[in-house]
C-alpha positions as CSV (number, residue, x, y, z in Angstrom):
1,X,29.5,44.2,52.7
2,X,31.7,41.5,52.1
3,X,30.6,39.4,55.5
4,X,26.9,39.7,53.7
5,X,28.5,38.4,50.5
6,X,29.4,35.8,52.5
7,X,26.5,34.7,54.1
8,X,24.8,34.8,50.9
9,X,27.4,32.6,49.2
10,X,26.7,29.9,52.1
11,X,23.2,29.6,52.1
12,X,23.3,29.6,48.2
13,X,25.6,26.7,48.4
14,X,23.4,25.3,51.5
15,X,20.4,25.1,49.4
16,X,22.4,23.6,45.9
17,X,23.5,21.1,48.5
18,X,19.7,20.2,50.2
19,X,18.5,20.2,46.7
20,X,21.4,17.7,45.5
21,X,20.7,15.6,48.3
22,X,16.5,15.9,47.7
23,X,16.9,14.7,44.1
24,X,19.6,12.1,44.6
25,X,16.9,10.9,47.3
26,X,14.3,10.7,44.9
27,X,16.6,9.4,42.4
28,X,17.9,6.4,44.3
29,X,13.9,5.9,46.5
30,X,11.5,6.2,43.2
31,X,12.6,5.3,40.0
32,X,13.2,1.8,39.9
33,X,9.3,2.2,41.4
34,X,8.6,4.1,38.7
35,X,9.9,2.4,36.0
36,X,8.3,-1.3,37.0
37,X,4.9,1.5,37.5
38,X,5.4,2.7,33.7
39,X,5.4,-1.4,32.4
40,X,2.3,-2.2,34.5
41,X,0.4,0.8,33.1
42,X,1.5,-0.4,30.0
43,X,0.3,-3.5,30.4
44,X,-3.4,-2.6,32.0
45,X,-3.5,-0.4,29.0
46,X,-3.4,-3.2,27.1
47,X,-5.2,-5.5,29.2
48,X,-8.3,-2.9,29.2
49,X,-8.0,-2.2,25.3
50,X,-7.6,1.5,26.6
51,X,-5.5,3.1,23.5
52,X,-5.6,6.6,25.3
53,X,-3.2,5.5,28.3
54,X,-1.9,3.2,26.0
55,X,-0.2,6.2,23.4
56,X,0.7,7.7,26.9
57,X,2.6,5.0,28.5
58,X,4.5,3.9,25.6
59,X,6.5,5.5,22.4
60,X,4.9,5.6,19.0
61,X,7.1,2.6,17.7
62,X,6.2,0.5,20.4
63,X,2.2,1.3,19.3
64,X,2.8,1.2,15.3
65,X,4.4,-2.3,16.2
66,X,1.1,-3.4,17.9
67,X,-1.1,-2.2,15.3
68,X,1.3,-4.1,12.8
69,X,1.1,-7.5,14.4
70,X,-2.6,-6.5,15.0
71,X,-2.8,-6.0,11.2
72,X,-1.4,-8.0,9.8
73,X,-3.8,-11.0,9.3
74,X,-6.5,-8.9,8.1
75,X,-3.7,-7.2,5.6
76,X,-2.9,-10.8,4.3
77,X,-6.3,-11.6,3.6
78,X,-7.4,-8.6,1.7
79,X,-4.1,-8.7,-0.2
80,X,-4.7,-12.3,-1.3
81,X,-8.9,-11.1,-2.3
82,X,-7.6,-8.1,-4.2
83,X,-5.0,-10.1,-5.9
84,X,-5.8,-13.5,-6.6
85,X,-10.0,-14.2,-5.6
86,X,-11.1,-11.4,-7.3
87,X,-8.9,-11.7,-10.7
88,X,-9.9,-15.7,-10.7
89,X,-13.3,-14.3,-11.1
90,X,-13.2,-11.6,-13.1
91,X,-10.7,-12.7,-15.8
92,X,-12.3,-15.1,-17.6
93,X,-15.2,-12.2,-17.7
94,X,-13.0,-9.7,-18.9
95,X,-10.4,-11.7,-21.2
96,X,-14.0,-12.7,-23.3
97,X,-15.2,-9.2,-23.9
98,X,-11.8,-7.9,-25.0
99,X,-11.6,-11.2,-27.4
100,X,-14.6,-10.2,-29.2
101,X,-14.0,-6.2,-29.7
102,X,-10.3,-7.3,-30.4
103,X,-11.9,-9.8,-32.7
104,X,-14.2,-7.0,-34.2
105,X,-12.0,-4.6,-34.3
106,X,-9.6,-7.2,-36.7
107,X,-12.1,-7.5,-39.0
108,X,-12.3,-4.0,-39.6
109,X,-8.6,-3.9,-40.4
110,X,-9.2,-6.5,-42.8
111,X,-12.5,-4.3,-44.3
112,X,-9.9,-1.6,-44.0
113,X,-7.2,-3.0,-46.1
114,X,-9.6,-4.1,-48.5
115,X,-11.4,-0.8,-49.0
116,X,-7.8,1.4,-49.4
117,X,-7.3,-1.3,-52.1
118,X,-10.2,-0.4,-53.8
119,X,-9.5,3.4,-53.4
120,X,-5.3,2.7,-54.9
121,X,-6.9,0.7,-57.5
122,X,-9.1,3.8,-58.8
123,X,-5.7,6.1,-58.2
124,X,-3.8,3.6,-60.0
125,X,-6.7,4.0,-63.3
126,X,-5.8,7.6,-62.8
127,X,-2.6,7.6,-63.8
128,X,-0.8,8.3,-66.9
129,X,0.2,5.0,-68.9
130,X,3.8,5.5,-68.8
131,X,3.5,6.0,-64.4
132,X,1.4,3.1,-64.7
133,X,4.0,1.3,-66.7
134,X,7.1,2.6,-64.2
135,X,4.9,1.2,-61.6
136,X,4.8,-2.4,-63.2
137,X,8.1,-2.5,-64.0
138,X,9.1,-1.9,-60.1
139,X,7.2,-4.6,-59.1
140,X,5.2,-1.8,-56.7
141,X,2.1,-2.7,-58.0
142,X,0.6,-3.5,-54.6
143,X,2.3,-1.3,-52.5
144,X,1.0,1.4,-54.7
145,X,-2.7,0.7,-54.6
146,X,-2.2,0.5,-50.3
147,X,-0.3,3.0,-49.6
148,X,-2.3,5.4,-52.4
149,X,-5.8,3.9,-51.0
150,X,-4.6,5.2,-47.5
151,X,-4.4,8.7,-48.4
152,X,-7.7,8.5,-50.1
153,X,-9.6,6.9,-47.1
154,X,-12.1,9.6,-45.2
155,X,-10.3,11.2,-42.8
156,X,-11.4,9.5,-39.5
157,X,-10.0,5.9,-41.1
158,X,-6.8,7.4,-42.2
159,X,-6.0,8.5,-38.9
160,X,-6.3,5.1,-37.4
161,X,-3.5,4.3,-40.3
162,X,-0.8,6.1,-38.2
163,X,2.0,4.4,-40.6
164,X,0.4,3.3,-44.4
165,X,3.7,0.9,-44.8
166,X,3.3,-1.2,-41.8
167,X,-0.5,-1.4,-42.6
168,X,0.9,-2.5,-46.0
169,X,3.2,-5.0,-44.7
170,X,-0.1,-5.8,-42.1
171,X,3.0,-5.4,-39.4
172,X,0.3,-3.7,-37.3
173,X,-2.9,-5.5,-37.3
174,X,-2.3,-7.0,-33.6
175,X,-1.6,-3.2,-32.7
176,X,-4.9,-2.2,-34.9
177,X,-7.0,-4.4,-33.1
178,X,-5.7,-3.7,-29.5
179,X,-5.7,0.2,-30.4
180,X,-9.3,0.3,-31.9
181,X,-11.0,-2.6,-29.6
182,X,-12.7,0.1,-27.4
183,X,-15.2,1.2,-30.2
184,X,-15.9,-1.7,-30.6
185,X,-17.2,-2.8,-27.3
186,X,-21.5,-2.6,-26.4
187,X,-22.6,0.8,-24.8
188,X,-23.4,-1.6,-21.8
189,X,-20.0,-2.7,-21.5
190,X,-18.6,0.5,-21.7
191,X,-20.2,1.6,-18.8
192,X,-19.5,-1.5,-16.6
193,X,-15.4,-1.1,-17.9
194,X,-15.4,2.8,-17.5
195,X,-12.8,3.4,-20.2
196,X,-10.5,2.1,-23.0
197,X,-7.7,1.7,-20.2
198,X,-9.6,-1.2,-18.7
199,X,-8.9,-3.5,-22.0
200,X,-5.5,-2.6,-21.7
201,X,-2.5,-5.8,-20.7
202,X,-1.3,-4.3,-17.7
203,X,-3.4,-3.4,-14.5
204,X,-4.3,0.2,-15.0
205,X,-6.9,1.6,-12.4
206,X,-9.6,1.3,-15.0
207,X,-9.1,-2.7,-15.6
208,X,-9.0,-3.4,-11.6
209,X,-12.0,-1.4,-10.7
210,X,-14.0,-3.5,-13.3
211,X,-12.3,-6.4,-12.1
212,X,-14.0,-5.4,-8.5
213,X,-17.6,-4.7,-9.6
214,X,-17.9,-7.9,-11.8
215,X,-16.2,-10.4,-9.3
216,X,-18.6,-8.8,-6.1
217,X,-21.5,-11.3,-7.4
218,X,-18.9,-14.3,-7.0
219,X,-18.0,-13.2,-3.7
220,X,-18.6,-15.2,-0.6
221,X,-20.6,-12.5,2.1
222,X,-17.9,-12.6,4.4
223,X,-15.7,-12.0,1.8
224,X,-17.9,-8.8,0.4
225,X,-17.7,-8.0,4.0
226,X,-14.0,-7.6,4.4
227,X,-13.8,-5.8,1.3
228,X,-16.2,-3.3,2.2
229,X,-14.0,-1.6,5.2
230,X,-10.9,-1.9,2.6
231,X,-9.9,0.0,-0.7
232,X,-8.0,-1.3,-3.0
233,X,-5.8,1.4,-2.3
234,X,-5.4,0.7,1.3
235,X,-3.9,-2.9,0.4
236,X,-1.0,-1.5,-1.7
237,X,1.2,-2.7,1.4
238,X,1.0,-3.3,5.2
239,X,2.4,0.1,5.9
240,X,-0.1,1.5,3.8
241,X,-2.6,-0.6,5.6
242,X,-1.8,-0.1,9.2
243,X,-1.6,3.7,8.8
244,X,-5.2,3.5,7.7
245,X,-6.9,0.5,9.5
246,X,-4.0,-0.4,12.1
247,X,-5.8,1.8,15.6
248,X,-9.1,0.2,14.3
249,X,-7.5,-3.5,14.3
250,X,-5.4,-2.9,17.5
251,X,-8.9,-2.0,19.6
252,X,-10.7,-4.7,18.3
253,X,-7.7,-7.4,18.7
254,X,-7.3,-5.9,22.4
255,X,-11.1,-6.4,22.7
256,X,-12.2,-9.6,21.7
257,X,-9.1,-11.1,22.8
258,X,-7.5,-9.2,25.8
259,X,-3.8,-10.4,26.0
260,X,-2.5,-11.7,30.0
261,X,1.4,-10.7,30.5
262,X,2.3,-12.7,33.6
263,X,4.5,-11.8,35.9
264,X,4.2,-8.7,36.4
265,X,4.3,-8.7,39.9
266,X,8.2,-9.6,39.8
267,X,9.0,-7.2,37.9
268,X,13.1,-7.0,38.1
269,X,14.2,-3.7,36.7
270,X,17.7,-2.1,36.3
271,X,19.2,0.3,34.0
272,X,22.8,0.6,32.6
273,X,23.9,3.7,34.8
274,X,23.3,2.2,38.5
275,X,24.6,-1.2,36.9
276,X,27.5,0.5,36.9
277,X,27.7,1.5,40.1
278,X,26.6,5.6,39.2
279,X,24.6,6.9,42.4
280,X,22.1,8.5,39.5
281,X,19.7,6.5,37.2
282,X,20.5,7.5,33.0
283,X,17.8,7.8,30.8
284,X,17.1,4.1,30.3
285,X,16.7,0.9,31.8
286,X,15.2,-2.3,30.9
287,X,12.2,-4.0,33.5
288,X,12.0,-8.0,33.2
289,X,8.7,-10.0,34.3
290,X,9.4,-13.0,36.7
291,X,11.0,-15.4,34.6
292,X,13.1,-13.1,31.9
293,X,10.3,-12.8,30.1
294,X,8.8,-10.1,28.4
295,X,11.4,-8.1,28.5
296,X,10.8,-4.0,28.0
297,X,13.1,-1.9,27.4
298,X,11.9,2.2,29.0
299,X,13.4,5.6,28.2
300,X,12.9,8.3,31.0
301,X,11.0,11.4,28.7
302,X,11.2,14.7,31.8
303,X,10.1,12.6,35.1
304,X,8.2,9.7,33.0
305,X,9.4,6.8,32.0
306,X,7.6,5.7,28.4
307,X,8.4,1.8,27.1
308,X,10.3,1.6,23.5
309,X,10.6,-1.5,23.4
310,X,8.7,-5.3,23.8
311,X,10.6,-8.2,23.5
312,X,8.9,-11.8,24.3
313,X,5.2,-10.2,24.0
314,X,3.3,-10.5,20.6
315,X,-0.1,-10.3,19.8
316,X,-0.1,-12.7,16.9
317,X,-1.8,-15.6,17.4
318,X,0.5,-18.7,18.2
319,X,0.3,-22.0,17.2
């Protein structure tokens, strides 16, 4: 029993030892094979515009940084029309119809004040000669007759008199006329500005989309063009941007313009571990064209090495 024990303790050690010695073979024949292998893929995958082997031979940074620098033109572009072309346009448009409902809507104030005047006045008459003489002596003559006239206007006025002393003061006829301006504007209009919110100072949704539909006529075609593939939305940022238009970019960047790395047929490649002298490869290394230059760093994923990292390589146009 124990001489079987034996035997079977000696050929389990035999085979640890043939299998050690098979994968410190493969280790020390393939790898530096396979990492300058995983960079040329890389490349033909960009060379061929192929996005499929490119995902598979590199990490998603490495691919998000692509679409970025693929992007990032186009982002810059649409940025600038969404911001600044567009608002060039339209302001002028949109500044005149809020000046005349904001300019309509402070004449009704003024029809306003004078009307609750009218209505204190008759309040005032009401009264009994000695309030009527309590009010003269005050010196509240005026206040009376507004702030009375108020409370005696038809209920859908008052409510646009949230605060009878200011409107007796007039401390709120800028905020009358900014508040009410959107009855005041055509039907037509209304339609075209799709709510009060688009006469409003900052830039609420409302404002911009009307800022859109009444600069398009302005717009060069190329420019309607570059707008029609692009929200608003989409431009908020170039993160933003690149996750919704950066594969689309990347393909047609690699297509019309498919980028040469040269020398890859030098490649040089190395990695920390057998730098130092280890008989096994780590999990990195770093591959360099002839020349130094690109540089790309690899990280072995299982048996495959994937690139995480370009240095010396950019797809923005130079110059």
């Amino acid at each position: 029993m124990q001489k079987k024990n034996l035997t079977g303790q000696v050929l389990g050690s035999t085979a640890l030892v043939l299998v050690a010695g098979a994968l410190l073979l493969v280790e020390q024949r393939w790898p530096a094979r396979g990492q300058a292998s995983a960079v040329r893929y890389h490349a033909q995958a960009l060379e061929s515009a192929n996005l499929v082997d490119l995902h598979d031979s590199a990490a998603h940074s490495v691919v998000l940084e692509y679409e970025t620098q693929a992007s990032r033109q186009d982002f810059e572009y649409t940025s600038w029309l969404y911001n600044e072309r567009i608002p060039e346009i339209a302001r002028p448009i949109w500044l005149e119809v809020r000046r005349t409902a904001r300019a309509k809507a402070d004449e009704e104030y003024v029809a306003l004040r004078s009307k609750a005047a009218s209505l204190g006045r008759a309040q005032y008459q009401r009264l009994s000669a000695e309030e009527r003489g309590r009010i003269i002596r005050s010196r509240s003559f005026d206040r009376y007759i507004v702030i009375a006239g108020v409370a005696a206007l038809p209920d859908a006025e008052r409510r646009r008199i949230p605060d009878p002393e200011a409107f007796y003061r007039r401390r709120d006829r800028s905020a009358y006329a900014r508040d009410e301006a959107w009855r005041h504007v055509t039907d037509e209009e209304k339609v075209d500005l799709g709510g009060a919110g688009s006469l409003s100072d900052d830039d609420t949704p409302a404002k911009l989309n009307y800022f859109d539909k009444v600069a398009k006529p302005g717009l060069t075609a190329a420019e309607r063009g570059a707008l029609a593939k692009v929200s608003r939305d989409d431009a908020e940022s170039l993160g933003v941007f690149v996750s919704k238009h950066g594969e689309r970019l990347l393909l047609d960047r690699l297509t019309k313009v498919p980028p040469k790395i040269a020398g890859l047929d030098a490649l040089k490649c190395s990695s920390p571990a057998a730098d130092r002298g280890a008989l096994l490869h780590g999990p990195t290394a770093v591959c360099s064209a002839a020349g130094g230059n690109p540089r790309f760093g690899l990280a072995r994923i299982s048996f495959e090495w994937l690139v995480t990292r370009v240095d010396g390589f950019t797809l923005v146009p130079q110059g």
